[in-house]
Backbone bond lengths (Angstrom), bond angles and torsions (degrees), N, CA, C in turn:
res aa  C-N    CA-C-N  psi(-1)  N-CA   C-N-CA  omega(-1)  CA-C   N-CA-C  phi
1 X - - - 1.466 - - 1.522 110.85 -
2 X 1.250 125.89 135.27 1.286 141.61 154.80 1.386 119.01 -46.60
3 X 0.915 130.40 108.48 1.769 130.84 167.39 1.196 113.69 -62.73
4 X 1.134 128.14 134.56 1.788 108.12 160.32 1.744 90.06 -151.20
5 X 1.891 101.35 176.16 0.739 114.46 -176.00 1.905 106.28 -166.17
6 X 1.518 104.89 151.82 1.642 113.95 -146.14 1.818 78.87 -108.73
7 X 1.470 99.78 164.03 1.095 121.61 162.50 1.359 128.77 -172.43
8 X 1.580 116.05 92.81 1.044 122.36 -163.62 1.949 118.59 -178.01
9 X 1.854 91.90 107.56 1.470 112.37 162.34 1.610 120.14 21.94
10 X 1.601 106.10 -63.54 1.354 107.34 -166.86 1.515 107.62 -98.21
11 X 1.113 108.98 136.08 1.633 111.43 172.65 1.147 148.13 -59.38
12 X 1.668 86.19 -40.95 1.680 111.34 170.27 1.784 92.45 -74.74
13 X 1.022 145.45 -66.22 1.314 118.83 -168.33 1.430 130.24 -66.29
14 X 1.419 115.70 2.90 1.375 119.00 163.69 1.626 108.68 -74.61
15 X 1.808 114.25 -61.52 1.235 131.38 141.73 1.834 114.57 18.09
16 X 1.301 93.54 -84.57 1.655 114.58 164.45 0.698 113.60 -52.54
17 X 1.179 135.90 -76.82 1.621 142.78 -177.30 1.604 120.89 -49.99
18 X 1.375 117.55 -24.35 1.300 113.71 168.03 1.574 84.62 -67.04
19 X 1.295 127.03 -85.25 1.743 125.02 -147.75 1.425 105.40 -33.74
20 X 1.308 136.06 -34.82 1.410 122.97 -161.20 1.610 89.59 -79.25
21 X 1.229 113.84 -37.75 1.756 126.61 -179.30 1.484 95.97 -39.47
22 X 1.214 111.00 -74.15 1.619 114.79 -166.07 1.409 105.35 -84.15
23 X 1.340 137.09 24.00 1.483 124.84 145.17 1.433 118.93 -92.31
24 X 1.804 107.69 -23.41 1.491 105.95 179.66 1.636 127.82 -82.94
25 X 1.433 118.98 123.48 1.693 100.00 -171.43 1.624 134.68 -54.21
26 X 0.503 116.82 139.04 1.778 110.54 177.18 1.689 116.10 110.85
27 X 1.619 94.43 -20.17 1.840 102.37 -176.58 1.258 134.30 -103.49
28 X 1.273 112.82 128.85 1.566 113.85 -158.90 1.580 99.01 -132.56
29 X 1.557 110.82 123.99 1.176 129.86 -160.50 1.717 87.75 -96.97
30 X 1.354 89.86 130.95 1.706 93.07 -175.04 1.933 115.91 -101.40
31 X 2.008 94.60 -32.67 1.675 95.32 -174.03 1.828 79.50 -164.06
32 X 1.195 99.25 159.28 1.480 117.58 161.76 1.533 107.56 -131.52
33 X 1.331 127.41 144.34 1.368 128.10 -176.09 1.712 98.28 -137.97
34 X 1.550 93.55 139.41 2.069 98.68 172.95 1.235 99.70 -98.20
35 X 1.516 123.41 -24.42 1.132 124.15 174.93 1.617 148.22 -82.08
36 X 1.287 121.22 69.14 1.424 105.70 -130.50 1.846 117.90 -83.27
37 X 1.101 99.45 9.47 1.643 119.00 152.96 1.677 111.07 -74.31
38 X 1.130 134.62 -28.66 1.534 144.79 167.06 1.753 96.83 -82.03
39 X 1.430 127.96 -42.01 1.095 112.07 -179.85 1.817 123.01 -70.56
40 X 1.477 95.45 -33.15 1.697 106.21 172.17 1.330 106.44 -52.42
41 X 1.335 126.42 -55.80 1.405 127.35 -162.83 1.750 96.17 -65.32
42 X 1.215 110.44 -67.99 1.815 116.74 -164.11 1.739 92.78 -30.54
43 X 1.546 118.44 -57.94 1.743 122.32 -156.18 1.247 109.66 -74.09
44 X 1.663 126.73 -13.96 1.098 121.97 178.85 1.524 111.62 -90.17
45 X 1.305 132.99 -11.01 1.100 124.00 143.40 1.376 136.12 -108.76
46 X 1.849 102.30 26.14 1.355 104.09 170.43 1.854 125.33 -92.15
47 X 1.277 107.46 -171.33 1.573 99.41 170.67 1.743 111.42 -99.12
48 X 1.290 108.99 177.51 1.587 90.19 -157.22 1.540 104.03 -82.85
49 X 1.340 106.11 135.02 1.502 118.63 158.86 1.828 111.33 -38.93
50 X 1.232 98.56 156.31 1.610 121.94 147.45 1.730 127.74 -69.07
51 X 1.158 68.18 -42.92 2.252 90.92 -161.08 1.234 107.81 -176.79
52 X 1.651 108.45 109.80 1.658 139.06 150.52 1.081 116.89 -75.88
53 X 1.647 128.39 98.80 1.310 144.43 164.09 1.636 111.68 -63.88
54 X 1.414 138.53 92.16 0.891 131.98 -153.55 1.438 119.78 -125.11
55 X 1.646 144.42 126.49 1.235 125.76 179.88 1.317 105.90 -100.73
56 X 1.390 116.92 164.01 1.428 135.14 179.54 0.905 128.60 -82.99
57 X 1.846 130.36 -42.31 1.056 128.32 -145.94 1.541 90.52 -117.95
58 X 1.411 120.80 77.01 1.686 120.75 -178.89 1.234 113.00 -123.83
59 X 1.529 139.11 145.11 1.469 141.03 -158.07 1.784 90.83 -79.73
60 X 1.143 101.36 176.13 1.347 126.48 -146.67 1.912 142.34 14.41
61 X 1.522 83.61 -10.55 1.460 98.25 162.75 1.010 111.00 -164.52
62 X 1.456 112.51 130.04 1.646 127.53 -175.13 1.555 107.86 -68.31
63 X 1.451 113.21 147.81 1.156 115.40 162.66 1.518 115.56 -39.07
64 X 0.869 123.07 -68.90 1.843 141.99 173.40 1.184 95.40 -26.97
65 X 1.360 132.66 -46.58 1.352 115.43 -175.80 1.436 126.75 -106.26
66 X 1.189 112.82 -0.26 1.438 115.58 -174.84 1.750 87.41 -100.89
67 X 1.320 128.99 -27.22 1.583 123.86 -176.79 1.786 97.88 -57.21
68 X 1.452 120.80 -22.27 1.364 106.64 -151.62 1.489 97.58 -87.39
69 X 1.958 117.90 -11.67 1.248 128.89 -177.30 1.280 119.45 -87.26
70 X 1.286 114.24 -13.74 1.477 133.93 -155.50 1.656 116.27 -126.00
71 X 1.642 102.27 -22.08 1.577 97.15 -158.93 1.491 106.98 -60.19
72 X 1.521 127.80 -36.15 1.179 126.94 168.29 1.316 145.38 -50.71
73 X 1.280 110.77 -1.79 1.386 146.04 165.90 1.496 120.15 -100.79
74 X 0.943 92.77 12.37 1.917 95.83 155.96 1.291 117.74 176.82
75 X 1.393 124.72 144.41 1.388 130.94 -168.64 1.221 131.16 -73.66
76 X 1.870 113.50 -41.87 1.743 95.67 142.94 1.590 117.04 -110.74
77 X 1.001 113.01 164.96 1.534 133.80 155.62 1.171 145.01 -101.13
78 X 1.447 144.50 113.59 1.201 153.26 -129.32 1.374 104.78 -141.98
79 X 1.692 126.90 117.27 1.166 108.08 178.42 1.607 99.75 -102.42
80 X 1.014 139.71 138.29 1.945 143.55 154.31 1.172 117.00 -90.64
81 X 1.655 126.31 106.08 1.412 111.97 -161.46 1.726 79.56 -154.31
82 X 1.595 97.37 153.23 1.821 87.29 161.42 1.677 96.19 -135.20
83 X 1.710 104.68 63.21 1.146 127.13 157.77 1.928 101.60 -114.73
84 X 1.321 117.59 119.43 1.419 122.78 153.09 1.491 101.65 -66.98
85 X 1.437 130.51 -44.40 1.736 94.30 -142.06 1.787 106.10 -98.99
86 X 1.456 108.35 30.83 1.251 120.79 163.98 1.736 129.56 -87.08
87 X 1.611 103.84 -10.78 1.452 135.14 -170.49 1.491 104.50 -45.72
88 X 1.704 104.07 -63.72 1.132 120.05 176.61 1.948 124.37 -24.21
89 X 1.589 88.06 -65.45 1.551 112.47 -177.43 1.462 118.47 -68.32
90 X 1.457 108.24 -26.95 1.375 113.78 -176.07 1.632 120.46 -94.48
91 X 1.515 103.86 -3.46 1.588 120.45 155.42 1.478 119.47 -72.52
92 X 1.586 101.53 -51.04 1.783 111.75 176.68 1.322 111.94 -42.01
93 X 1.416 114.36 -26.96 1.529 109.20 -172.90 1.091 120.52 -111.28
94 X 1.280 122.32 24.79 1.891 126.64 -170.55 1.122 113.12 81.19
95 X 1.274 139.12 23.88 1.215 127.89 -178.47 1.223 120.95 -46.68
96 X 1.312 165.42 -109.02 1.401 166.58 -160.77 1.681 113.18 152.03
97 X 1.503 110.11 -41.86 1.578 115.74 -166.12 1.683 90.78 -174.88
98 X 1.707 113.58 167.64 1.075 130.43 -157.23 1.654 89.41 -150.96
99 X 1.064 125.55 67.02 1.411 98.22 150.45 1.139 141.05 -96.79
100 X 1.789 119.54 156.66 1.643 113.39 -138.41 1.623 93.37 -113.73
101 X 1.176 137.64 85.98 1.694 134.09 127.74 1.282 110.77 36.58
102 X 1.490 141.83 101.46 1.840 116.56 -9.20 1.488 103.49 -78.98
103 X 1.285 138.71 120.50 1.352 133.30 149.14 1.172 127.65 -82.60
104 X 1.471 126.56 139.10 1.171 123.34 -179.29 1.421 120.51 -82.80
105 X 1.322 98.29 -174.16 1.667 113.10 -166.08 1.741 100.65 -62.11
106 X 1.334 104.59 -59.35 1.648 109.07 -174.26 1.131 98.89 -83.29
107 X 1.346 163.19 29.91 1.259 169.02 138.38 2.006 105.02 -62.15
108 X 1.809 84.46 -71.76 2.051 89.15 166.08 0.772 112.08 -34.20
109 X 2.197 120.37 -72.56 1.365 111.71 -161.02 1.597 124.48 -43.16
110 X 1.690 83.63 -53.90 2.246 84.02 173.46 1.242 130.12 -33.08
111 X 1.699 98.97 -37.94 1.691 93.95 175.46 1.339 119.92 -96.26
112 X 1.281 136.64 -1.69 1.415 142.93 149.80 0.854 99.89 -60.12
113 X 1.607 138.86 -81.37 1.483 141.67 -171.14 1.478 101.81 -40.17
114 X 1.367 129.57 -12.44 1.443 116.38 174.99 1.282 108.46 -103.43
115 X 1.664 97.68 -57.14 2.084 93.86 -171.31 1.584 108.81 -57.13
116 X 1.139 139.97 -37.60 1.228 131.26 -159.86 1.524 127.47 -73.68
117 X 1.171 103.94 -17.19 1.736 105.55 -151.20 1.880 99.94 -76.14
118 X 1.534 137.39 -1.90 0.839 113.24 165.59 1.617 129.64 -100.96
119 X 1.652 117.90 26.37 1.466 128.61 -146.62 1.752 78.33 -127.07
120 X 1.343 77.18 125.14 1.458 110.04 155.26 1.801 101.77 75.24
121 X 1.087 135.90 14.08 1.111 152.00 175.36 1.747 113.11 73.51
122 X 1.494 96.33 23.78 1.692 102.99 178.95 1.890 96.11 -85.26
123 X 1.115 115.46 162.64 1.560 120.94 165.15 1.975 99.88 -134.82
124 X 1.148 81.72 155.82 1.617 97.20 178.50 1.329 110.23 -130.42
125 X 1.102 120.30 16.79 1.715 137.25 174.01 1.115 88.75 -44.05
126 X 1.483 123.47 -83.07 1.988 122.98 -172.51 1.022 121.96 -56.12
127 X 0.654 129.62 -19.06 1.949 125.62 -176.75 1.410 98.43 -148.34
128 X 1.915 91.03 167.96 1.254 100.57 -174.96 2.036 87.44 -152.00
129 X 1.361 106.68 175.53 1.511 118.50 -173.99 1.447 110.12 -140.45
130 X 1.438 89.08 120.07 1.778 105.89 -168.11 1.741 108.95 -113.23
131 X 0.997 158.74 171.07 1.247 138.13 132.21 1.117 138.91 -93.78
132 X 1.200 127.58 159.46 2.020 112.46 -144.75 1.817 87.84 -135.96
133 X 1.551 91.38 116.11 1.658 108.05 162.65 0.983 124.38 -39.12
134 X 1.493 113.18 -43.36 1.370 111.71 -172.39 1.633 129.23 -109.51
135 X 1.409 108.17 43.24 1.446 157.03 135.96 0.935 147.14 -135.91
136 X 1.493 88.55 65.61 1.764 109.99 -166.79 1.555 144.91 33.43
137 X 1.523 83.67 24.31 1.378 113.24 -159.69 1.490 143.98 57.19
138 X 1.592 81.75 55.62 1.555 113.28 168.66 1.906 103.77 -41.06
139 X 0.929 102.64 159.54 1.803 115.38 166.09 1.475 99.48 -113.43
140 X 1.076 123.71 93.37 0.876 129.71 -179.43 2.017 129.81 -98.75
141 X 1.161 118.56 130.44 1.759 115.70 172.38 1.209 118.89 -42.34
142 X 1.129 134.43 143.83 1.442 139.39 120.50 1.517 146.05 -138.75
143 X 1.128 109.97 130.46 1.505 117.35 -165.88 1.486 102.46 -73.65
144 X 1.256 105.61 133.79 1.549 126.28 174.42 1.960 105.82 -49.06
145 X 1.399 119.42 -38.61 1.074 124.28 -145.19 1.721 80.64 -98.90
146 X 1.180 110.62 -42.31 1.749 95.94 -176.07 1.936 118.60 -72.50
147 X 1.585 110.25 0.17 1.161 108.11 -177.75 1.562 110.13 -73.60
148 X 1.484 127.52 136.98 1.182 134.57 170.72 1.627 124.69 -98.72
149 X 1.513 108.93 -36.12 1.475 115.59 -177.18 1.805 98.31 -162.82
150 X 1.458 121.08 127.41 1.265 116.95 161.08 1.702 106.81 -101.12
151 X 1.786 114.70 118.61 1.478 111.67 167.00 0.953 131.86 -98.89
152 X 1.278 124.17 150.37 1.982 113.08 -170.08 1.430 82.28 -103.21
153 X 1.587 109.86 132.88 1.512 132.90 155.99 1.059 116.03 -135.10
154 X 1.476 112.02 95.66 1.513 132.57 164.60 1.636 92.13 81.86
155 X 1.466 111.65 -129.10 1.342 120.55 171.34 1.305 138.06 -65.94
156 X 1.644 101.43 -13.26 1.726 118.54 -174.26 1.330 98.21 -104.82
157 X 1.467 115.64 172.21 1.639 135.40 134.17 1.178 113.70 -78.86
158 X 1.051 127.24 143.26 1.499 118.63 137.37 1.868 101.55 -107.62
159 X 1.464 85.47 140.81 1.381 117.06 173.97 1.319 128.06 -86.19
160 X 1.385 142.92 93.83 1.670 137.78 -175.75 1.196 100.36 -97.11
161 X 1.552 107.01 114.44 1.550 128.20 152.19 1.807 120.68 -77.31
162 X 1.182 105.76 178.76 1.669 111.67 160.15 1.604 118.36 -74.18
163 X 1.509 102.50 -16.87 1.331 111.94 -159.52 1.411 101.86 -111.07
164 X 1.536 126.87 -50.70 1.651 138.33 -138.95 1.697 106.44 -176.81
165 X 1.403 108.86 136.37 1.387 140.25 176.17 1.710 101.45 -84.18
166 X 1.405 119.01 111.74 1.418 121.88 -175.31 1.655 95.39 -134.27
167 X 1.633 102.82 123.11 1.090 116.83 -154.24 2.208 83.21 -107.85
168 X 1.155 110.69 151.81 1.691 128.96 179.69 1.182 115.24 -158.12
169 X 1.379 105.44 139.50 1.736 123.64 -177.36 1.596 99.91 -74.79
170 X 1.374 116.65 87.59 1.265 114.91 -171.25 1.958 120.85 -156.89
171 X 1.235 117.77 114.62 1.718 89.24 -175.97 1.554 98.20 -78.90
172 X 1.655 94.94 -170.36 1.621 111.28 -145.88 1.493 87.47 -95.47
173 X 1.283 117.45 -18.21 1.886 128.18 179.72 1.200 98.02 -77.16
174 X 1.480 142.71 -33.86 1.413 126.31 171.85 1.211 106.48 -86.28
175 X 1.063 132.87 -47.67 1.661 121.67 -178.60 1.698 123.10 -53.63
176 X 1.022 103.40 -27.13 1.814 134.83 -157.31 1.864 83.58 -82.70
177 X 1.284 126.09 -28.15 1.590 112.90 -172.04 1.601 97.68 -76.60
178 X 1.780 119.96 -48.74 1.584 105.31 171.22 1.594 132.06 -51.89
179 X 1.295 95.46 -11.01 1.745 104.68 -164.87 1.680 100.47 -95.51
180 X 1.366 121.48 -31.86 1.233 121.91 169.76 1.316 115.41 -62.48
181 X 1.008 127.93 -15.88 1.370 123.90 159.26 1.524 145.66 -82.21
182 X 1.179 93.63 17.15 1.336 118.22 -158.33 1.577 99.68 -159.28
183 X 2.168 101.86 98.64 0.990 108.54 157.32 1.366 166.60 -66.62
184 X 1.491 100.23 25.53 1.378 116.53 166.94 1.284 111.86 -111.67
185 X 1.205 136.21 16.77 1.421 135.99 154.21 1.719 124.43 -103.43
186 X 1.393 117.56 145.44 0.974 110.31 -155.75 1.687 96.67 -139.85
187 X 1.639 141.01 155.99 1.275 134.85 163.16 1.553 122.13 -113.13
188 X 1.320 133.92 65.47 1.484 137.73 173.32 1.315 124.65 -42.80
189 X 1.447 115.88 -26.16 1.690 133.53 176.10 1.546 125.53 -138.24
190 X 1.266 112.69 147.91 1.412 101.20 -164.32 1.907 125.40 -63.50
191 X 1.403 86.44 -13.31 1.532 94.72 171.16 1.406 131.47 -115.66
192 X 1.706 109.52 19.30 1.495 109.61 -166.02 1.753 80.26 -135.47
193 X 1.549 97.07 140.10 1.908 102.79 158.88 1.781 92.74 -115.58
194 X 1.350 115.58 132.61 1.512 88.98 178.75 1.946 98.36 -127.94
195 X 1.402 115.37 174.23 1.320 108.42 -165.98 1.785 99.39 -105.42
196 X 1.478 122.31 134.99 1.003 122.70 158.57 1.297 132.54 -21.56
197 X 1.154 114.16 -57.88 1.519 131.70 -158.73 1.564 104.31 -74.17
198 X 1.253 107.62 -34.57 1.711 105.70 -172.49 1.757 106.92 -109.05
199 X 1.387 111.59 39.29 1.397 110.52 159.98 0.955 97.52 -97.76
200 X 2.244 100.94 138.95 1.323 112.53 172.04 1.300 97.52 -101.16
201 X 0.972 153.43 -78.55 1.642 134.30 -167.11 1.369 103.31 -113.26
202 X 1.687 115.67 -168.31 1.265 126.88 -170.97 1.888 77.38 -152.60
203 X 1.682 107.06 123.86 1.586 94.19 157.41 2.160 79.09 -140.52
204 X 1.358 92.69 138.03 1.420 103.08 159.79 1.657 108.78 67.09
205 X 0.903 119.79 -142.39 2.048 124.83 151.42 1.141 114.50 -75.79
206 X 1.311 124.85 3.79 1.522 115.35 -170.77 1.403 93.63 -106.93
207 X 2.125 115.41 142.44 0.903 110.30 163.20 1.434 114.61 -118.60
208 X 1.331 121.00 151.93 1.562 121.23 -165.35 1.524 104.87 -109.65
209 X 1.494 125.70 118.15 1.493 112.53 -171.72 1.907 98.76 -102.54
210 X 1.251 100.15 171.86 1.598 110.71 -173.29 1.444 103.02 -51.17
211 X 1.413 117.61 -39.90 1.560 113.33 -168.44 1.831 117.00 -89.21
212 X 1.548 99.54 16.10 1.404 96.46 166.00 1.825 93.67 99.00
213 X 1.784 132.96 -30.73 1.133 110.73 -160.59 1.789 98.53 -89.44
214 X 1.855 103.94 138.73 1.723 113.04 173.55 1.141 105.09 -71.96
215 X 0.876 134.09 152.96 2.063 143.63 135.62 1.293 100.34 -107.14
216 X 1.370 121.73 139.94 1.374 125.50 167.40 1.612 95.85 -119.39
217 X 1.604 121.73 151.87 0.868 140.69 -140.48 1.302 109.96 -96.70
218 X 1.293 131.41 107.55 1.702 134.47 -162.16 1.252 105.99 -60.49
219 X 1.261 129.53 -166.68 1.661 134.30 -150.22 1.769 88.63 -119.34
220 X 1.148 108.12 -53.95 1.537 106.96 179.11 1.388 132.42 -103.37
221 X 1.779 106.74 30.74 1.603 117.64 133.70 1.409 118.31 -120.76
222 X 1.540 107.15 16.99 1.637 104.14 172.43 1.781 100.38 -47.85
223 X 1.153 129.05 -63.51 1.379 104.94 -164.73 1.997 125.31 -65.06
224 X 1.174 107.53 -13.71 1.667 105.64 -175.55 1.552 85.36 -86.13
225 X 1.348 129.16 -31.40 1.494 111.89 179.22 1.763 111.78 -77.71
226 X 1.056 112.03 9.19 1.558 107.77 -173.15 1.123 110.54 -112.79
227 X 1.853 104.54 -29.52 1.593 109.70 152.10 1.425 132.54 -75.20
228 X 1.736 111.46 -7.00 1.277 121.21 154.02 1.537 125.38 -54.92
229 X 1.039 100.03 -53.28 1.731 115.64 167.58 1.135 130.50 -29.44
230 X 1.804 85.22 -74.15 1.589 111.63 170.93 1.235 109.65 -37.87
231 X 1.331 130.33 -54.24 1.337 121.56 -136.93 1.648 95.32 -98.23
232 X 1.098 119.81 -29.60 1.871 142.12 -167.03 2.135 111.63 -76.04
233 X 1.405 75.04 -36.74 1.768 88.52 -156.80 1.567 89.46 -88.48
234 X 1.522 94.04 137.21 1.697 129.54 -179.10 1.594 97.83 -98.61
235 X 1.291 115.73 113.93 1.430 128.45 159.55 1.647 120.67 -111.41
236 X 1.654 98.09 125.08 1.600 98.84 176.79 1.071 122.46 -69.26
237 X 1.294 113.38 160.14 1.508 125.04 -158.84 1.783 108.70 -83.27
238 X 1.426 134.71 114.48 1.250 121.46 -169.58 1.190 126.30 -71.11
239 X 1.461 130.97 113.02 1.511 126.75 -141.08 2.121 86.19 -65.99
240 X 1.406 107.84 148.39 1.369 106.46 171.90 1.955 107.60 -106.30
């Protein structure tokens, strides 16, 4: 299990921030403090955290400066602020992630699914954990390799596996940052990310995936899909 621990002024956003805490697997919220003179003392005689969820903009000592007392006491760092022009400063110091005040539910996961994967010798390279509407919002797995097509509908994705359709309160611009990392996914249309591996044909702009769903090819990635081609497509040699 992941340790973590909150620190931040307002109540109601600790509040929150525990629930996303206890929907994600592996994380165990240990203390939240508004006070972050009560939080200095607790970490200096604690053992080291996982991950300090931390806000910035708190009376008598700024996040920014109490991180510089503390950062050594836990392995990642998280700032929660719905200040942008603190971004800057909170990189200079190792920060880990920046999330910006209100963030959403699948917003967190993205950055768990990012900060974590080198602690404790677990990786999260293959999979990632979304939660699916339509199990009551299960937290549910998924393997990178079983994804077939992510669709943006309205406010959600839906997700196509080999196995199961897992629907998440999520746009396709937040999900689309885990998928860029991972070179077998690709985006041809503004509402489809689809996976290399499980295209069944290519005729024309239209692409045909293993599970039957088309994407046809938007106007302004016709060219990265033409350099897809290029680079993919086997041409015989013209007998001379």
């Amino acid at each position: 299990m992941y340790k973590c621990v909150i620190i931040d002024d307002d109540q109601h956003a600790i509040d929150g921030l525990a629930k996303y805490i206890g929907a994600f697997p592996g994380l165990r919220l240990i203390d939240g403090f508004t006070d972050p003179f009560m939080a200095l003392t607790a970490l200096a005689n604690a053992e080291m955290m996982d991950v300090i969820f931390m806000d910035i903009d708190m009376p008598k000592i700024s996040g920014i400066e109490l991180s510089k007392e503390i950062r050594h006491k836990t392995r990642k760092l998280i700032f929660t602020t719905g200040h942008t022009e603190y971004a800057y400063e909170a990189f200079k110091i190792n920060a880990d992630d920046y999330l910006l005040k209100p963030f959403t539910q699948g917003e967190f996961m993205i950055s768990m699914n990012k900060v974590l994967p080198d602690d404790k010798g677990l990786s999260r390279n293959d999979f990632f954990f979304v939660r699916n509407k339509e199990e009551n919002h299960k937290t549910v797995n998924i393997k990178y390799k079983d994804v077939i097509v992510v669709e943006s509908q309205r406010n959600c994705v839906l997700i196509h596996t080999t196995s199961k359709e897992v629907l998440t309160y999520m746009s396709l611009n937040e999900i689309s940052k885990l998928f860029k990392e991972h070179p077998d996914f690709a985006q041809f249309h503004r509402s489809f990310i689809i996976s290399y591996q499980h295209i069944d044909y290519i005729y024309g702009n239209s692409i045909r995936m293993t599970n039957g769903v088309t994407v046809t090819v938007g106007d302004y990635y016709r060219k990265s899909f033409t350099d897809f081609l290029t680079t993919h497509l086997i041409k015989a040699k013209r007998k001379t």
